[in-house]
Residue, then its C-alpha position, 0 to 999 in steps of 0.5 A: x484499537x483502529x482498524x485496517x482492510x489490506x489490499x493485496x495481489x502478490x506475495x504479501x511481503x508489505x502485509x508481512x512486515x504489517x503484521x511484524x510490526x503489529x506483533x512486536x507493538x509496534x503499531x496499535x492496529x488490528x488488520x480487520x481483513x485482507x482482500x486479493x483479487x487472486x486467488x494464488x496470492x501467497x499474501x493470502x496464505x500468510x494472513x491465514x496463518x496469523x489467523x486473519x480473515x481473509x477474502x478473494x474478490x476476483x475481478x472476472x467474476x464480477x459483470x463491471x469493475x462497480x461491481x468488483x469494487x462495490x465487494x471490496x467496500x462491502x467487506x471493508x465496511x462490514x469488517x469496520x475498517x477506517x484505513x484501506x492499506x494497498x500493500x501491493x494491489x495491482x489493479x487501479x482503483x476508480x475515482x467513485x471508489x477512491x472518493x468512498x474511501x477519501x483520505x482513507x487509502x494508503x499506498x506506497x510506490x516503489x519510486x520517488x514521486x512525483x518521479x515515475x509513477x505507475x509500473x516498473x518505477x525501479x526499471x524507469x529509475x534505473x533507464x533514466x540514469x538516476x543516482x538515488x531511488x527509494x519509495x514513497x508512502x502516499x494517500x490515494x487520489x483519483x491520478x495515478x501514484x498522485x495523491x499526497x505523500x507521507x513518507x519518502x525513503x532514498x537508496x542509493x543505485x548502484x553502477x551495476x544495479x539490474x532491475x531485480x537487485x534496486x528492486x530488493x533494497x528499495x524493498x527493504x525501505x518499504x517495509x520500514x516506511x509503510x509501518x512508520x507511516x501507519x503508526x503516524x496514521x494510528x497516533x493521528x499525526x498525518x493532516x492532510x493540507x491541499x498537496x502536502x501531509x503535516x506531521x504533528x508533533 
């Protein structure tokens, strides 16, 4: 079974519907390792008691951000995993280690690139007057929310949508679009072709 490394900084609902979806035989993975950069990070709480190993890395407790990412990859590594899975990972990644894991970081963003990447994507799709949002599944390069998409998600917005309410619905297509996307991972269906990833029959 392919194995997962798992970066969080949050409360881990993506890793959640990960593990739903590895329970139920949905996805023919094993989460190999969970990595937060915070130590409160509840997604920490909830590989624990789906008895996954997990570790805290944190960023100030490292000399430089080569440090920080060199433990990250030691982990990784030592674990045996073959895909680097941000499910809500708040920190960006350098070029030497996304070039490491090249092909091999998987992220999903609350937006429909390329439209507003970076933070807060549902508050600059809601400031911008869109009438569709939805979030993205992506490989990771070195630009920020650039790298080739796999999976898209649309939701519609609402006249009376706040931030907190675009941010819930589209919230409930990321946790169907990153186990899609995985288990497209998982079966060897995602080729990557200059921009675009072909999904193969």
């Amino acid at each position: 079974m392919r194995k997962i490394g798992v970066l969080v900084s949050g409360r881990g609902s993506n890793l959640q519907a990960i593990m739903d979806r590895i329970a139920d035989g949905f996805l023919p993975l094993e989460i190999a390792v969970v990595i937060s950069d915070k130590e409160d990070a509840f997604a920490l709480e909830r590989a624990g008691m789906a008895g996954i190993k997990n570790v805290v890395i944190p960023r100030k407790g490292c000399a430089s951000k080569e440090e920080f990412e060199a433990k990250i990859t030691a982990e990784l590594q030592a674990a045996g995993c073959e895909l680097v899975v941000l499910a809500g990972f708040m920190r960006i990644l350098s070029a030497d280690f996304v070039n490491t894991w090249e092909h091999k970081i998987i992220n999903i963003h609350p937006a429909i690139l390329p439209s507003f990447p970076g933070l807060h994507g549902q508050k600059q799709a809601l400031d911008y007057g869109v009438k569709v949002a939805g979030c993205t599944v992506h490989f990771v390069d070195a630009g920020t929310d650039s790298g080739p998409i796999i999976l898209q998600k649309v939701v519609p917005v609402m006249d009376d949508d706040t931030e907190d309410s675009l941010s819930e619905r589209i919230l409930v297509q990321e946790h169907i679009a990153m186990p899609e996307a995985l288990k497209l991972w998982a079966e060897n269906k995602l080729e990557i072709v200059g921009r675009k990833v072909r999904i193969k029959a």
